[in-house]
C-alpha positions in Angstrom: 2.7 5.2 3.7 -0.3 7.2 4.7 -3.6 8.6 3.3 -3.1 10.9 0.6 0.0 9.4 -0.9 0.7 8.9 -4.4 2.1 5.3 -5.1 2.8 3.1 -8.4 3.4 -0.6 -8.6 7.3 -1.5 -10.0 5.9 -4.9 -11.6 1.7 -3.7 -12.7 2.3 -0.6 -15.2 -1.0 -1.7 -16.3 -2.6 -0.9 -12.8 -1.8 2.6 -13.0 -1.0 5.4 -10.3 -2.9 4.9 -7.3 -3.7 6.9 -4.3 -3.6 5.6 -0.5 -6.7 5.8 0.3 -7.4 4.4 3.6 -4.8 3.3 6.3 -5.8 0.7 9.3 -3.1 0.0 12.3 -3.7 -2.4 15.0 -4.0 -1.5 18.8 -2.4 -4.3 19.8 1.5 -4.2 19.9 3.1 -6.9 17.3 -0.2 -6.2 15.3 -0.5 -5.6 11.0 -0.6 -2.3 10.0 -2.4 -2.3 6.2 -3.2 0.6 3.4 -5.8 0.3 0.9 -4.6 1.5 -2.5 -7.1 2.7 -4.9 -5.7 2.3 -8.6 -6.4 4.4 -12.2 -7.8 0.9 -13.5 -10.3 1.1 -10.9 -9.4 -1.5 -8.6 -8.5 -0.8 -4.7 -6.1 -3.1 -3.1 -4.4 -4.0 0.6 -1.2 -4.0 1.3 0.9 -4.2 4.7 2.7 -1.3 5.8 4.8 -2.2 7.8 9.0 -2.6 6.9 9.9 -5.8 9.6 7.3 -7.9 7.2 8.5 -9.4 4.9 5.8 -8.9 3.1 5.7 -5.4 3.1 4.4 -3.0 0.4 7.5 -2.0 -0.3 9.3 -5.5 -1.0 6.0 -6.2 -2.7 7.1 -3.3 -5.0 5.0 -0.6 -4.2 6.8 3.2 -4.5 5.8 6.7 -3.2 5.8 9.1 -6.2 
């Protein structure tokens, strides 16, 4: 994902559509690459971006609209 993209969560209807708004990457090779997700109810939250984590925003249930 990458700033500007339009995202929803699978399990928090209540959360809304949200828009990436900020995306952070580490220099350092092996390092966490994060979005922040700004929500219709207002609320901006982090996720990692990044598909070898297991706890990616993906598996997490995050989807590009």
């Amino acid at each position: 994902m990458k700033t500007g993209n339009r995202v929803r969560h699978l399990r928090y209807d209540s959360w809304g559509e949200g828009v990436v708004v900020e995306e952070k990457r580490s220099l350092l090779e092996g390092g966490f690459c994060f979005v922040k997700v700004l929500f219709e109810d207002g609320e901006e939250r982090s996720f990692i971006n990044n598909l070898d984590n297991e706890c990616c925003c993906y598996y997490a249930g995050l989807r590009l609209l």
